[in-house]
C-alpha positions as CSV (number, residue, x, y, z in Angstrom):
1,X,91.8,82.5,67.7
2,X,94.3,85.5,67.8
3,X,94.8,85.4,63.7
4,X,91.2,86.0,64.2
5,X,91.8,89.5,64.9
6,X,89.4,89.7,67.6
7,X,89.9,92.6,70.6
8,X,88.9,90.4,73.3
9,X,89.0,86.7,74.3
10,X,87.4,84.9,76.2
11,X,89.3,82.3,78.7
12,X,87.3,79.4,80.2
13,X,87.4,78.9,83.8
14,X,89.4,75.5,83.8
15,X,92.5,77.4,82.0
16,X,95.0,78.9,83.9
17,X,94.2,82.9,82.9
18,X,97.8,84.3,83.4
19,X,98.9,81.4,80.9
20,X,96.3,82.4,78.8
21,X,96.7,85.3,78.5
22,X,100.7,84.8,78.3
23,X,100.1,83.1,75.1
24,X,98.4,86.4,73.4
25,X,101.8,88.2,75.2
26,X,99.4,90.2,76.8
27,X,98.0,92.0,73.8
28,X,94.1,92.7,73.9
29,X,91.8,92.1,76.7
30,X,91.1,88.7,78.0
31,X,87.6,87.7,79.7
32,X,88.8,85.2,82.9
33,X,86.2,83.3,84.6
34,X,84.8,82.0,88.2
35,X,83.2,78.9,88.0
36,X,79.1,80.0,89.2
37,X,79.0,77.2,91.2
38,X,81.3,78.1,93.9
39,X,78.7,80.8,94.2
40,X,77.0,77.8,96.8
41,X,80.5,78.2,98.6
42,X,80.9,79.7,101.6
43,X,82.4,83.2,101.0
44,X,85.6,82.8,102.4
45,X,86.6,80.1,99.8
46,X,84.4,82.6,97.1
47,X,86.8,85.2,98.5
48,X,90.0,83.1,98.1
49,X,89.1,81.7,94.5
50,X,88.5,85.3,93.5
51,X,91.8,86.3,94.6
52,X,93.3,83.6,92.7
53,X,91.8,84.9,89.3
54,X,92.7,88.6,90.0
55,X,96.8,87.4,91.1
56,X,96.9,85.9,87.5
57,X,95.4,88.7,85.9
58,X,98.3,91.0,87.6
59,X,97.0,94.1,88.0
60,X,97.0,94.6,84.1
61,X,94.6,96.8,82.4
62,X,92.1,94.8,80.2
63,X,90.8,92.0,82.0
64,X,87.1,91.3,82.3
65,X,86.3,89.4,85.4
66,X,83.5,87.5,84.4
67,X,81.5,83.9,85.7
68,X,81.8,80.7,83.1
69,X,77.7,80.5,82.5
70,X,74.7,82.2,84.0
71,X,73.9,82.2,87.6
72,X,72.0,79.7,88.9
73,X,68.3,80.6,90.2
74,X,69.4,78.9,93.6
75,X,72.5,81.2,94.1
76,X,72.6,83.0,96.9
77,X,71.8,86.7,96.2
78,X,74.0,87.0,99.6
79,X,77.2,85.8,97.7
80,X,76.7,87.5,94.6
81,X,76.9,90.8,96.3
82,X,80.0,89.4,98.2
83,X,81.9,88.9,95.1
84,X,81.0,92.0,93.8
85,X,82.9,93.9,96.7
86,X,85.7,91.1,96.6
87,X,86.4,91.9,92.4
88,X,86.1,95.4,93.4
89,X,88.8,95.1,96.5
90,X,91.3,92.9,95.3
91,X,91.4,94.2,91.7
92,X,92.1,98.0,93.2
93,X,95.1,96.3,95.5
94,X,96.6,94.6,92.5
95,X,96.3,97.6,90.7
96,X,97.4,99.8,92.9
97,X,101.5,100.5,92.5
98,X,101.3,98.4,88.7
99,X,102.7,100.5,86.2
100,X,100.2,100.1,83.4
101,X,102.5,102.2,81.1
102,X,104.3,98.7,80.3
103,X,100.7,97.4,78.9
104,X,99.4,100.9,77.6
105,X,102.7,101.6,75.2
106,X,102.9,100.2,71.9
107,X,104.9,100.8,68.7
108,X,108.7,100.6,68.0
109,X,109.5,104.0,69.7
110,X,108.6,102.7,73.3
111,X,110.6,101.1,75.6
112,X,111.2,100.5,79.3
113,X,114.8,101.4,81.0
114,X,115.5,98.8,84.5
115,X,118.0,100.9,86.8
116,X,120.0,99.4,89.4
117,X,123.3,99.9,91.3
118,X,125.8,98.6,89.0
119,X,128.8,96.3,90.2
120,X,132.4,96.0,89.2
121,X,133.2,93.2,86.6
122,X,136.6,92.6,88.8
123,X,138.7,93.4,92.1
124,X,141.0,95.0,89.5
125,X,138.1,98.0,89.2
126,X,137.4,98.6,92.3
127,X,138.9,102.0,92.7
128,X,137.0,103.1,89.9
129,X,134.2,101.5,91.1
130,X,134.4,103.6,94.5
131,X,134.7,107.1,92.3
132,X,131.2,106.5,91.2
133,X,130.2,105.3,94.5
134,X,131.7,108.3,96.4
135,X,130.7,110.9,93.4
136,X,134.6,111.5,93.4
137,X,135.4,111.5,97.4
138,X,138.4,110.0,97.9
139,X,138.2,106.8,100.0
140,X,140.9,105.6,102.7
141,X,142.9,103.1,101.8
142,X,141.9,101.0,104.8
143,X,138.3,101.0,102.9
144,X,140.1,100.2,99.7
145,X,141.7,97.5,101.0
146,X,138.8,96.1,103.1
147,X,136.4,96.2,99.5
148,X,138.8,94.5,97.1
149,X,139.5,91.9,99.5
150,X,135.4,91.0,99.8
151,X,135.3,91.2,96.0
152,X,138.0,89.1,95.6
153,X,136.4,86.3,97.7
154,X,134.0,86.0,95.3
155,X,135.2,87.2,92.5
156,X,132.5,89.2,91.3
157,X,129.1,90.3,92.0
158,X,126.4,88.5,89.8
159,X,124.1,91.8,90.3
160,X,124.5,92.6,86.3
161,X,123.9,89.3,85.0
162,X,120.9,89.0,87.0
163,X,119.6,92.3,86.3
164,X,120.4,91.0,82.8
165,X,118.4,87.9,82.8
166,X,115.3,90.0,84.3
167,X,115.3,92.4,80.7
168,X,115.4,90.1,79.0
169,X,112.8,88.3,80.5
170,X,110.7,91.0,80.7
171,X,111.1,91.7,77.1
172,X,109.9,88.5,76.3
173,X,107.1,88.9,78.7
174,X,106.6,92.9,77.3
175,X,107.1,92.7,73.5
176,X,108.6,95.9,74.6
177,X,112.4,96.9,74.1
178,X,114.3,96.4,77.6
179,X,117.4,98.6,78.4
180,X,119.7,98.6,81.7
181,X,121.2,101.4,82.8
182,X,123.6,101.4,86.1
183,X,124.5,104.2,88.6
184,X,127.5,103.6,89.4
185,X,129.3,100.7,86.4
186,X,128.5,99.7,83.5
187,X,126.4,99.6,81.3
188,X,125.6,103.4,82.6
189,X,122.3,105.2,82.6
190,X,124.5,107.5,80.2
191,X,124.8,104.5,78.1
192,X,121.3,103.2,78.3
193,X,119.6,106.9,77.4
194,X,122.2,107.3,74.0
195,X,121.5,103.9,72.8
196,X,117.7,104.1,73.5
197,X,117.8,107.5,71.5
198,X,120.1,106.3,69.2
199,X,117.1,103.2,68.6
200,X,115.1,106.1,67.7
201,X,112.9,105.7,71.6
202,X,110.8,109.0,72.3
203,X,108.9,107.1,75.5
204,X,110.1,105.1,77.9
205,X,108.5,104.1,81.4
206,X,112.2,104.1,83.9
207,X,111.9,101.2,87.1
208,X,114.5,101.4,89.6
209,X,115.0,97.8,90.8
210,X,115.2,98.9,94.1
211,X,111.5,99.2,95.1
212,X,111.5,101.1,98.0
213,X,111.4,104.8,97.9
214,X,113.8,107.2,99.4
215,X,116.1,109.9,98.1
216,X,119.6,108.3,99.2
217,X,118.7,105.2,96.7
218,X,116.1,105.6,94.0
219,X,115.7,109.5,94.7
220,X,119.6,109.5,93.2
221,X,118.2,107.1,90.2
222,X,115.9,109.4,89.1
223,X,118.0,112.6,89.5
224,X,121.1,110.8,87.5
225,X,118.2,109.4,84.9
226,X,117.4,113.4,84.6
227,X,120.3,114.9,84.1
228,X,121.0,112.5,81.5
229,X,117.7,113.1,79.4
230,X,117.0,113.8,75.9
231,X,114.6,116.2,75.2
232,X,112.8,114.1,72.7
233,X,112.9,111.5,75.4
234,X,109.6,111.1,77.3
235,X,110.2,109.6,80.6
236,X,107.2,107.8,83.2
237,X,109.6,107.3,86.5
238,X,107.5,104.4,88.7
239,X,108.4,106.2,92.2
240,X,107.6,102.9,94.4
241,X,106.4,99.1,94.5
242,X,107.4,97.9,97.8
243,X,103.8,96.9,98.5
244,X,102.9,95.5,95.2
245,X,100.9,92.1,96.0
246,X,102.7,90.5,94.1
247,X,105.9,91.4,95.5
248,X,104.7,90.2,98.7
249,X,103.5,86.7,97.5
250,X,107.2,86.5,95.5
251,X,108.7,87.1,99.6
252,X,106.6,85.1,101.3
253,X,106.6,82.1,98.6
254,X,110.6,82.0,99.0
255,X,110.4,82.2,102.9
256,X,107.3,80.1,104.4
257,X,109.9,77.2,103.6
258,X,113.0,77.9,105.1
259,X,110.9,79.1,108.0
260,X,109.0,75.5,108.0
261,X,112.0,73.8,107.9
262,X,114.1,76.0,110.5
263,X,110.7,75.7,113.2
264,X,110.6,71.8,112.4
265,X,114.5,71.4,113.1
266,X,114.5,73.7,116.4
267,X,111.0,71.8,117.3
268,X,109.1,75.1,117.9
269,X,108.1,78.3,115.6
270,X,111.4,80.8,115.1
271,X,111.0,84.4,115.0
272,X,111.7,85.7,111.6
273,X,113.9,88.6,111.4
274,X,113.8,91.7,108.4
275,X,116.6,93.6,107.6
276,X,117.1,96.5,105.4
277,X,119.7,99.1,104.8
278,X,120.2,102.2,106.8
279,X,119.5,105.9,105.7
280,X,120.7,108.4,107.7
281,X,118.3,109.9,110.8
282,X,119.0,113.3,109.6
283,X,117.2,112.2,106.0
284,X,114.3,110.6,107.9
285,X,113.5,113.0,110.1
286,X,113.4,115.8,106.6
287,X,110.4,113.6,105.6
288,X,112.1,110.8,103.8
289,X,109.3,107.9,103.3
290,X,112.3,104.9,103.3
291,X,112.3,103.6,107.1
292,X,108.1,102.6,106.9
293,X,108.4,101.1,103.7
294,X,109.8,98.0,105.3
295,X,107.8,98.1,108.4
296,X,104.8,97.9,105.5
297,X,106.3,94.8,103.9
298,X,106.5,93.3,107.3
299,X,102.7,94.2,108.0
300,X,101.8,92.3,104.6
């Protein structure tokens, strides 16, 4: 059907949509459908199935919510209304913090740049590591000492390859070209920005992995992303995505487990604990937004 040439496909309700849609890489708009009769359902299962339909669809711009046949004469006009406001609510939520400029780009001279922290192949470059860290502050030797012996426990840090492994599945996922630039090791955002101009790039949406806001962490990605661009270079920053739904589900799929399994082994429910790292008080109280980021995740 895609040779077809056609805009806009259809998906019926008994095919996963995100798979679906996967298939065509995301290209075009896809129609994905409720099955009518759950119409006769109450609305808290019509709610739930809705929800399903819009996760798949991601937030991304082009999908048609839509119902697999004509409704019934029976159907409750009740309902119909109800799933009107549900589309309407959980399509704005999954919408919210997506940043559509990864659907809305096309052509060889986009591309999207994933920043993150960077990590030392080796103890051995530690010290350099710490320059970057530091922006050139000497560090104590005590320190030194203290870091290359927690490197050296395990070697290395698999922080790049990871951050690897996530271009290049998003690239996949995209059709887009995926660069990785790193604060503080390579590759640097330096790097990233030369080779992506040198590729001939003029637009480029920039993610800092790191997805909640505050100036001491992605406030310091943007600035260094900044005073590295190219004036040809069009640059779409996405600020935040701590509260992205699907985020959330990604959390709370890889802890309801552990925290099943740890409440069944100490024979009653265990409190689950959330950490996150520290900014200074002096940069919260100057209006930083980092310290109710997390409190939000927790909420979700």
């Amino acid at each position: 059907m895609k040779e077809t040439g056609a805009q806009v496909m259809g998906v019926d309700w008994r095919f996963p949509l995100d798979q679906a849609w996967s298939s065509l890489k995301f290209q075009g708009a896809v129609q994905g459908n409720l099955d009518p009769v759950l119409l006769f359902a109450g609305q808290k299962e019509l709610r739930a199935r809705t929800d399903a339909i819009l996760r798949q669809a991601g937030g991304r711009p082009g999908h048609i919510f839509n119902l697999g046949h004509g409704i019934l004469p029976e159907t409750p006009v009740e309902n119909v209304r109800a799933l009107v406001n549900f589309v309407r609510e959980l399509s704005a939520a999954y919408s919210a913090e997506r940043p559509h400029e990864l659907y809305a780009m096309s052509g060889p001279k986009s591309a999207i740049l994933l920043l993150a922290h960077g990590s030392p192949e080796s103890p051995a470059d530690i010290p350099e590591f710490m320059k970057h860290i530091t922006g050139g502050r000497p560090v104590s030797e005590a320190v030194m000492k203290e870091i290359t012996h927690r490197y050296s426990l395990i070697g290395k840090s698999p922080l790049t390859e990871i951050t690897m492994r996530q271009a290049e599945a998003l690239q996949a996922s995209t059709r887009l070209p995926v660069y990785v630039g790193m604060r503080n090791w390579k590759p640097f955002i330096s790097d990233a920005v030369q080779q992506m101009v040198g590729s001939g790039v003029n637009k480029v949406v920039a993610i800092c992995l790191a997805p909640q806001n505050s100036s001491t962490s992605v406030g310091l990605y943007s600035k260094a992303l900044t005073n590295e661009r190219n004036p040809g270079l069009v640059v779409q920053f996405v600020e935040s995505w701590h509260d992205h739904p699907l985020l959330i589900q990604a959390f709370a799929e890889r802890l309801e487990p552990v925290w099943r399994q740890a409440s069944a082994e100490m024979g009653r429910a265990v409190p689950v604990i959330f950490t996150a790292h520290s900014v200074p008080m002096s940069t919260i109280h100057a209006g930083d937004p980092y310290e109710s980021r997390p409190r939000r995740q927790r909420s979700w």
